[in-house]
LODRENMI-27067 format. One record per residue (C-alpha): residue number from 1; residue in one letter; x, y negated, z. Coordinates in steps of 0.001 Angstrom, whole numbers. Each point is the difference from the previous one (the first is absolute). Layout:
BEGIN
nr,rest,x,y,z
NUM,A,X,Y,Z;
...
END
This chain:
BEGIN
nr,rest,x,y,z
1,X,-36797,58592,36626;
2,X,-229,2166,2986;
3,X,-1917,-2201,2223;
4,X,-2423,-235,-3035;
5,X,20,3726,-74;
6,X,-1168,182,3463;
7,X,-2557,-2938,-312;
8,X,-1855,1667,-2329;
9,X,161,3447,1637;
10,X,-1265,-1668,2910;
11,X,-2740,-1330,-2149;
12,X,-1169,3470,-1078;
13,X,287,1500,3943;
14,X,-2141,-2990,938;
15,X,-2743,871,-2989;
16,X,-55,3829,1476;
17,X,422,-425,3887;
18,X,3137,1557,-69;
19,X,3729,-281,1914;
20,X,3044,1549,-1492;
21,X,2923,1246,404;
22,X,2980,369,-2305;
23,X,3052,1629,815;
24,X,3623,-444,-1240;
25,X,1524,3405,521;
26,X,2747,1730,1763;
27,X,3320,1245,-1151;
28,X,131,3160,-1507;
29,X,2467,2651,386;
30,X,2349,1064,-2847;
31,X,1706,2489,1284;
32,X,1617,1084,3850;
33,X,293,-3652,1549;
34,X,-213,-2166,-3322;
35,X,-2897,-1878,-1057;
36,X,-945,-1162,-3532;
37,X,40,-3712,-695;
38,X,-3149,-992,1580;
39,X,-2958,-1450,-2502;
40,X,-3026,-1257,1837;
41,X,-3007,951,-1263;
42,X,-1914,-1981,-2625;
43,X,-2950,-1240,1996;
44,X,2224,-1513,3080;
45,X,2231,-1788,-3097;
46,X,-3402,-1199,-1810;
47,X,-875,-1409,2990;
48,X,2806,-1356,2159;
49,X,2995,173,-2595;
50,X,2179,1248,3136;
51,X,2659,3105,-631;
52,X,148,965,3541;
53,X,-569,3810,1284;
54,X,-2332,509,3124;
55,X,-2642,-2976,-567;
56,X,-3777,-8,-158;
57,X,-2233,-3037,-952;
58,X,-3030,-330,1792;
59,X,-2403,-1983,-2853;
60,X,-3228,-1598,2299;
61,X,-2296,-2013,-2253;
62,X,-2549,-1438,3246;
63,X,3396,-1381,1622;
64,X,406,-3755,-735;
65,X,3862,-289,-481;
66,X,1060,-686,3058;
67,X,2437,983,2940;
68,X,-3264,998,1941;
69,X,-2086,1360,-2985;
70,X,2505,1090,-2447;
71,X,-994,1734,-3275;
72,X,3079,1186,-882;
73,X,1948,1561,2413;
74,X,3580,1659,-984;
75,X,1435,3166,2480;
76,X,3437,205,-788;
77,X,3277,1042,1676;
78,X,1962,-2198,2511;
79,X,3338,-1554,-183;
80,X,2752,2464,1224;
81,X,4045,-1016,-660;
82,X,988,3665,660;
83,X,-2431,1438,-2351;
84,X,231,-3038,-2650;
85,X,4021,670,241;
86,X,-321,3399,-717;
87,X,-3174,177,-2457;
88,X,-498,-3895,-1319;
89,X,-1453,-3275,806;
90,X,-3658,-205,1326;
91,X,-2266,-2784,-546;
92,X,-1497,177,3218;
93,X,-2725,-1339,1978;
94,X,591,-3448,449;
95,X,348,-754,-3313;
96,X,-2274,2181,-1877;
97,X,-2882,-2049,-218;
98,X,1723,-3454,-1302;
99,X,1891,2187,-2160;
100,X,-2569,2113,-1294;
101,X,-3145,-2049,-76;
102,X,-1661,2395,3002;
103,X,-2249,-1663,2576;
104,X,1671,1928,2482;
105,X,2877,2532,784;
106,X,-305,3056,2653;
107,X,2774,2811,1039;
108,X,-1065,2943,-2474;
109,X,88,2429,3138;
110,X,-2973,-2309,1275;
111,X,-2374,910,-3136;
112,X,-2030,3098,951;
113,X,-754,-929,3711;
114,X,-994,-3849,-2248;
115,X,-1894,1260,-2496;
116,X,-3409,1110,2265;
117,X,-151,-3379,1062;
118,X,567,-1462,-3370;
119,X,-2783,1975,-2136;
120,X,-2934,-231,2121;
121,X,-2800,-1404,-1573;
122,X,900,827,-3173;
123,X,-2017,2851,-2291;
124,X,2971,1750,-1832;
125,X,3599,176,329;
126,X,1858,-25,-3449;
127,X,3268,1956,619;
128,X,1967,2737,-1855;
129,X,-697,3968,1260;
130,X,1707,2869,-1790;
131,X,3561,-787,419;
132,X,1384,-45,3332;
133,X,-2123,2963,1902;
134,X,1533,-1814,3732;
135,X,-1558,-3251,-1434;
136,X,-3164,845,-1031;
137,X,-457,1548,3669;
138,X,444,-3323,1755;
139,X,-1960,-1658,-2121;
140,X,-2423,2654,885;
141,X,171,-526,3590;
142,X,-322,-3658,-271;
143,X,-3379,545,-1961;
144,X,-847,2601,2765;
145,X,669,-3161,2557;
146,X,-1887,-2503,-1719;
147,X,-3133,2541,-72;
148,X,931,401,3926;
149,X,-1303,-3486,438;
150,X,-3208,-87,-2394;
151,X,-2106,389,3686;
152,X,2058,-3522,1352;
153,X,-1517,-1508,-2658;
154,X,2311,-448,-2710;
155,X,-287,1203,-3836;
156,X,2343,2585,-958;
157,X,949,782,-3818;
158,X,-1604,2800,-1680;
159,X,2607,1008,-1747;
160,X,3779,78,-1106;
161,X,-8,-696,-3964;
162,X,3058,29,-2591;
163,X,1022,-2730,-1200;
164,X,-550,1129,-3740;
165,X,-3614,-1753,-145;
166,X,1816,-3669,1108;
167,X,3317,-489,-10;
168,X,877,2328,-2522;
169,X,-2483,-1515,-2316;
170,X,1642,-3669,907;
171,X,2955,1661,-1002;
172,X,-889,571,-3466;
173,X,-583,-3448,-930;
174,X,3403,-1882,-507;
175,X,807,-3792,582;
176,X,2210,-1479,-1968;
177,X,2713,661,2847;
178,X,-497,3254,-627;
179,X,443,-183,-3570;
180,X,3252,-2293,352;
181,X,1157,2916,2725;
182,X,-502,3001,-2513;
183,X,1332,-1996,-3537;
184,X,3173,-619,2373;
185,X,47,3684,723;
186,X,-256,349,-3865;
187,X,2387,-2278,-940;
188,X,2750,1802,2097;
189,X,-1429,3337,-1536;
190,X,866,-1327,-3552;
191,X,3329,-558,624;
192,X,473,3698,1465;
193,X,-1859,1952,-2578;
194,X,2273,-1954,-2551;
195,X,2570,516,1841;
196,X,-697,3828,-65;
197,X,-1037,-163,-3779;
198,X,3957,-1636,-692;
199,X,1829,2954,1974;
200,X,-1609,2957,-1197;
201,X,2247,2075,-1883;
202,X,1042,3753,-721;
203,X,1814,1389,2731;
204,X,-1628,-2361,2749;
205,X,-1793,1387,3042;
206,X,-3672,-1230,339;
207,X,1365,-1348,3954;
208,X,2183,-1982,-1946;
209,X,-3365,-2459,-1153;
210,X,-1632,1137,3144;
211,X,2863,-1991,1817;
212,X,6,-2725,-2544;
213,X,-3733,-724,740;
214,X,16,205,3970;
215,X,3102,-2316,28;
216,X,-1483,-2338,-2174;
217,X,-3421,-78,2270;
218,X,2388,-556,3422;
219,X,2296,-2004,-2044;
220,X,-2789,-2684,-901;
221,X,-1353,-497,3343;
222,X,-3021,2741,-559;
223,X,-1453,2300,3359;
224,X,1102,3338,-1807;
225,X,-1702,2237,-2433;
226,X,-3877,-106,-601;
227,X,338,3681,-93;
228,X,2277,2704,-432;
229,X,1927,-839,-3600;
230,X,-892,2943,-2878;
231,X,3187,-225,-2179;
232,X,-363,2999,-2315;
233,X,1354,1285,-3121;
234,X,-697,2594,-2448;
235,X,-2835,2364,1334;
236,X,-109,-1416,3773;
237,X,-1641,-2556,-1491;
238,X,-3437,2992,-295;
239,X,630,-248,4022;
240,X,-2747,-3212,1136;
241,X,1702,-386,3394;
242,X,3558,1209,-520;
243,X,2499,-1329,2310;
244,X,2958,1554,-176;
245,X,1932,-2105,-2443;
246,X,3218,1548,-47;
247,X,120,1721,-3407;
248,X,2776,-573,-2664;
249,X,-1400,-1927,-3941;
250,X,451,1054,-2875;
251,X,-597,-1597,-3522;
252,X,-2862,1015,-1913;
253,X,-2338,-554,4066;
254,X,-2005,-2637,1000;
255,X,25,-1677,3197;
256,X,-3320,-645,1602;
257,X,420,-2208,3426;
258,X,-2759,-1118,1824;
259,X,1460,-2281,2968;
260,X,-1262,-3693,1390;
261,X,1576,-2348,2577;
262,X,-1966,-893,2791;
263,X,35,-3866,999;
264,X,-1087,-1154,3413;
265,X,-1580,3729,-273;
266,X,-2128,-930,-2723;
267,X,704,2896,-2538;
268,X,539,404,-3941;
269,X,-528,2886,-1653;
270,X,2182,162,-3777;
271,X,70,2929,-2166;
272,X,2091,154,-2980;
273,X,1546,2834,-2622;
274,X,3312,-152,-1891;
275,X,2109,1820,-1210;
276,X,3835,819,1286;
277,X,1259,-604,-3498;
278,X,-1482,-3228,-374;
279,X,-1987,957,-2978;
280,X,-3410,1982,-555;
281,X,52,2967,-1930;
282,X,-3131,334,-2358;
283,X,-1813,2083,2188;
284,X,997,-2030,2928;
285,X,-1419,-3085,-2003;
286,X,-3127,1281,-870;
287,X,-817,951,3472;
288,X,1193,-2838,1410;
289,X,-1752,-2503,-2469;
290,X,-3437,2051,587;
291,X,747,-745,4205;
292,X,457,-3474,-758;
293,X,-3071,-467,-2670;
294,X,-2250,1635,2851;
295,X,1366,-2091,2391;
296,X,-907,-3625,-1711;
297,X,-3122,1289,-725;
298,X,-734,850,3832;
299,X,1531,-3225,1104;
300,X,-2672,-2174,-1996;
301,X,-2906,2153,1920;
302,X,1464,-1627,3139;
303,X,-1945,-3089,-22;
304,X,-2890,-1253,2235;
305,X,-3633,1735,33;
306,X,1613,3330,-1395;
307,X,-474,3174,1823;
308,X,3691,2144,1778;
309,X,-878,2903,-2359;
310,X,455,-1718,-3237;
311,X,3291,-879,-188;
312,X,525,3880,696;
313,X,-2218,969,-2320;
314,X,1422,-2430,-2938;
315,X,3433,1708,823;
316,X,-967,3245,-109;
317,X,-2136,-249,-3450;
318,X,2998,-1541,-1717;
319,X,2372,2873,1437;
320,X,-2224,2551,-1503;
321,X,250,-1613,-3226;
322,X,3129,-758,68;
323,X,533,3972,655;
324,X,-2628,1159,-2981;
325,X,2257,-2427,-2700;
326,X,3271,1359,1383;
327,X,-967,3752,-257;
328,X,146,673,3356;
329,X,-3572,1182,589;
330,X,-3049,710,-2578;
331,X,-3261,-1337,-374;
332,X,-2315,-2932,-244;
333,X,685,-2542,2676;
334,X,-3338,867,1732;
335,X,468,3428,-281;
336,X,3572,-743,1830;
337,X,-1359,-2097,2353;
338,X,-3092,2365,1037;
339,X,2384,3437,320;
340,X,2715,-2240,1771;
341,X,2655,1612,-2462;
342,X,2267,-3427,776;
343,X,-8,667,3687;
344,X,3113,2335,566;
345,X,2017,-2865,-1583;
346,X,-1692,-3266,2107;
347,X,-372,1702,3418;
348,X,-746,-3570,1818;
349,X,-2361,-2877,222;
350,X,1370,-3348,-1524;
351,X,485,-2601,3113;
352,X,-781,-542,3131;
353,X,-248,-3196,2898;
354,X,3359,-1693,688;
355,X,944,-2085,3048;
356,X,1644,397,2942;
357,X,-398,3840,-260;
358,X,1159,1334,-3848;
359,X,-3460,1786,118;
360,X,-1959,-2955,1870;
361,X,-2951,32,2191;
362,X,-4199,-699,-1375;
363,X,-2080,1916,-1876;
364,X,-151,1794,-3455;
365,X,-3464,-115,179;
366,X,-3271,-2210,784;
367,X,-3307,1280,252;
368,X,-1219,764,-3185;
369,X,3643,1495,-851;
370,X,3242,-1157,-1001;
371,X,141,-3856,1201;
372,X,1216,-2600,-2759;
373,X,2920,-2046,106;
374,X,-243,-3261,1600;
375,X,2857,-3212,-67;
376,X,2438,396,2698;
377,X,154,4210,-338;
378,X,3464,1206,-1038;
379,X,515,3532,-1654;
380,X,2517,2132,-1665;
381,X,-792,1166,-3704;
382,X,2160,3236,-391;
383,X,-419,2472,-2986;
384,X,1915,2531,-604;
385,X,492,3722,-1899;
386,X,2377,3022,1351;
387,X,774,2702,-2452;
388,X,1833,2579,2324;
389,X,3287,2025,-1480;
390,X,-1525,3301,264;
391,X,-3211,-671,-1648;
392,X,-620,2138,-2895;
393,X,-3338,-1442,-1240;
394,X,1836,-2859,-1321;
395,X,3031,-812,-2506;
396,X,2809,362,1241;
397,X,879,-3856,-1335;
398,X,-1971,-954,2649;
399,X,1158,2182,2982;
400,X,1193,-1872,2579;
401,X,-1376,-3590,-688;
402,X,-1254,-1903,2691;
403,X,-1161,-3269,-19;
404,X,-1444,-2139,2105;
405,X,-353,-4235,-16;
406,X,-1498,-1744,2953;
407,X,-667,-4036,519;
408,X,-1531,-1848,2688;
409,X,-3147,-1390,-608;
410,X,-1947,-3052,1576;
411,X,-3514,-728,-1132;
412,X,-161,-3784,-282;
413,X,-3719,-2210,-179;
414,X,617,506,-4079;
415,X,1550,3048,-496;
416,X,3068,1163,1355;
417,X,4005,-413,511;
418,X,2373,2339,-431;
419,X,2459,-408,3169;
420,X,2470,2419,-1262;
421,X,232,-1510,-3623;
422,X,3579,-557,-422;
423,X,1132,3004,438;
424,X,1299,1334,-3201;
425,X,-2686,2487,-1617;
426,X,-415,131,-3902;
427,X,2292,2267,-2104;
428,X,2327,-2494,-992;
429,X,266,-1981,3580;
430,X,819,3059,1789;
431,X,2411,1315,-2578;
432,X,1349,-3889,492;
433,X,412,59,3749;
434,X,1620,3597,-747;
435,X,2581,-1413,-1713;
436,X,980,-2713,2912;
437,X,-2333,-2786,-1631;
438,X,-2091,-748,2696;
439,X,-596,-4026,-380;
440,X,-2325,1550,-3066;
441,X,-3141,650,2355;
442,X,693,-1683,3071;
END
C-alpha cells in the first residue's frame, strides 16, 4: 500500500517538476525529561508506513530507481546498541530499503548538506513550513544554495510549496487498504463504546468508561486513541471538547462519548448518547430520536456528485423542525432558518474528512465552491443539539440534554457505506446494549 502511495505521489511531482520532502517527526517532550509516545506524522506514514522518529524521505520523480539515480531516498537514524538498549530497536540503514521498499537509505544527519545536490533541476520543492521554525530555516538555506548555483548553470526551484495541493489531496482518496485499515479501527471501536454503554451506571465516574475504552483500543492491538476521548454526562456534555472525564453519574443523565481507536494510525471517529440509567426519559427520547432522524437523512446526501454543504444543510433543516414541533423555538421553518433561531442549540457543522488524521487533509472546497463527494472520500456525519443547565429560554425538561451521534462515512461508486454501522444507535439497540445485550447490534 505504501509503495503505491509513493508511486503515485511520485507521479504527481513528476506532472509539476517538483521534489519533496516528507518528514517523520521528533519526540516531543511531556514534561522535565519524559517524552510522549512518539506518533509520526501522517504524510511520512502515507508514504513510507515506517514509525520511526528522526527520518526524512527524499521523493525524486527524474531519478530512475536505482542505487545511482534513486527516486526515493530514506534519511533515517543509524544503528546504535547503547541507544537501542536504552530507548528501543532501530531499523537502521542497512536494512531500510529491503525492508521498506526505499531505493536507497542515508544517515539522517547526512540530509541537509544532501538535499542541494538532490533538488537541482527541479522547479518547486513540496515540503511542509509552519511547524518546526529550526526546519523551515534549513530548508531555507538549502533553497538559498540552490539559487547560489543558477550562474553554474543549473535550474534552481522557484519555490517551497505545501504539500496541501498534492499529497494532501492524494490523501483524501482512500484505497480499499485504507478502508479495510479504518473498518478495523471501527470494529475495535464497537466493542468499546458497548462496552462503555454496559457499565454506565449511577454512582460511576465518567474515567471509569474512559478507562474501559482506552483499554479496549490497546487491548485489541489498536495505535491508541484517534483523539482525546469526550466521556461526559449530564451538562458536560454542552462542553464540544471536554476532556476532563472524571465526574461522578447519576440517573436521570445521559452519557455522550465521542472516542475512536486508531489502527495502523488510521483513525475512527464514533459518537454516541445514552443514558446512565439505561433508559431514555421522554424528553431524552425526543431529542435523541430528532438527532438520529437528522442524521439518516444527512447520511443519504453522502453519495457521489453531491456537494460537502448538503449533507450539513439537510441536518440542520431537519433540526430546526424538529425544534418548531417540539416547542422549543417558534416560527415557520424558513422564518427559523433565515433568523438562525436553531443555532444556540446546533453550534457545529455535521462531518468532516477522516483518515489518518480524525480531521483529514484536502479540500472543502473546489472552484466554484464547496467540491462534491467523489468514491474513495471518507467523512464523519455528526449532528447534534446542547441545551445548557442554566438556560432560561428553554423548559426546564430540556435543560441539560445533550446529544450528539456520529458514524463514519465512505462514499462508494453507488452511494455510500456506513463504516461505523454496528455500533448500537436506535432507541431500542442502545437501551439493549445498556442492559449488557450487546450481540443485538454487533
Amino acid at each position: 500500500m505504501y509503495s503505491e502511495h509513493r508511486e503515485t505521489f511520485l507521479e504527481v511531482l513528476a506532472e509539476r517538476d517538483a521534489a519533496s520532502i516528507v518528514f517523520s517527526g521528533t519526540h516531543q517532550t511531556r514534561n522535565n525529561d519524559c517524552d510522549y509516545r512518539f506518533r509520526p506524522d501522517s504524510d511520512f506514514v502515507y508514504v513510507t508506513g515506517f514509525n520511526e522518529p528522526e527520518c526524512a524521505l527524499v521523493l525524486l520523480p527524474h531519478g530512475k530507481g536505482t542505487e545511482e539515480s534513486p527516486r526515493t531516498i530514506l534519511f533515517l537514524r543509524e544503528r546504535d546498541p547503547l541507544m537501542e538498549t536504552w530507548n528501543g530497536r532501530r531499523l537502521g540503514i542497512d536494512r531500510a530499503p529491503e525492508a521498506l521498499g526505499v531505493d536507497l537509505a542515508l544517515p539522517i544527519g547526512d540530509l541537509w548538506d544532501c538535499l542541494t545536490d538532490l533538488l537541482i533541476g527541479y522547479s518547486t520543492i513540496i515540503a511542509p513550513t509552519g511547524l518546526d521554525e529550526a526546519r523551515d530555516r534549513k530548508l531555507l538555506d538549502v533553497l538559498s544554495s540552490l539559487r547560489n548555483k543558477v550562474r553554474g548553470g543549473t535550474r534552481a526551484p522557484a519555490s517551497i510549496e505545501h504539500p496541501r495541493d498534492t499529497l494532501h489531496e492524494l490523501r483524501l482518496y482512500k484505497n480499499q487498504n485504507e478502508v479495510d485499515l479504518i473498518a478495523k479501527a471501527n470494529s475495535i471501536t464497537l466493542q468499546a463504546h458497548h462496552a462503555a454503554m454496559a457499565l454506565a451506571a449511577d454512582g460511576r465516574n465518567e474515567c471509569e468508561l474512559d478507562g474501559e475504552i482506552v483499554g479496549t483500543f490497546i487491548k485489541s492491538g489498536g495505535t491508541g486513541e484517534s483523539y482525546n476521548n469526550i466521556v461526559a454526562s449530564g451538562n458536560n456534555g454542552t462542553i464540544l471538547h471536554y476532556g476532563e472525564n472524571n465526574q461522578v453519574m447519576h440517573d436521570g443523565q445521559m452519557v455522550l462519548i465521542d472516542a475512536g481507536c486508531e489502527w495502523k494510525y488510521y483513525a475512527s471517529d464514533v459518537t454516541r448518547t445514552f443514558p446512565v440509567s439505561g433508559k431514555f426519559t421522554e424528553p431524552q427520547r425526543a431529542i435523541y430520536q430528532l438527532v438520529l432522524d437528522a442524521m439518516m437523512a444527512s447520511i443519504d446526501e453522502v453519495r457521489p456528485g453531491v456537494p460537502f454543504n448538503v449533507f450539513h444543510d439537510t441536518a440542520t433543516r431537519v433540526l430546526a423542525q424538529g425544534l418548531i414541533d417540539l416547542g422549543i423555538v417558534s416560527g415557520t421553518l424558513e422564518e427559523v432558518l433565515e433568523n438562525r433561531d436553531f443555532a444556540k442549540y446546533t453550534i457545529h457543522k455535521t462531518g468532516h474528512w477522516l483518515g489518518l488524521d480524525v480531521h483529514d487533509m484536502g479540500s472543502y472546497a473546489g472552484n466554484e465552491g464547496p467540491r462534491a463527494f467523489e468514491p474513495g472520500m471518507i467523512t464523519t456525519v455528526e449532528p447534534g443539539l446542547y441545551f445548557t443547565e442554566d438556560d432560561v429560554d428553554i423548559d426546564p425538561k430540556w435543560r441539560g440534554i445533550a446529544v450528539r451521534i456520529e458514524d463514519n462515512i465512505l462514499v462508494t461508486t453507488d452511494g455510500n457505506r456506513n463504516l461505523s454501522e454496528g455500533i448500537a444507535k436506535t432507541i431500542e439497540d442502545v437501551e439493549s446494549v445498556c442492559a449488557g445485550h450487546t450481540a443485538a447490534c454487533v
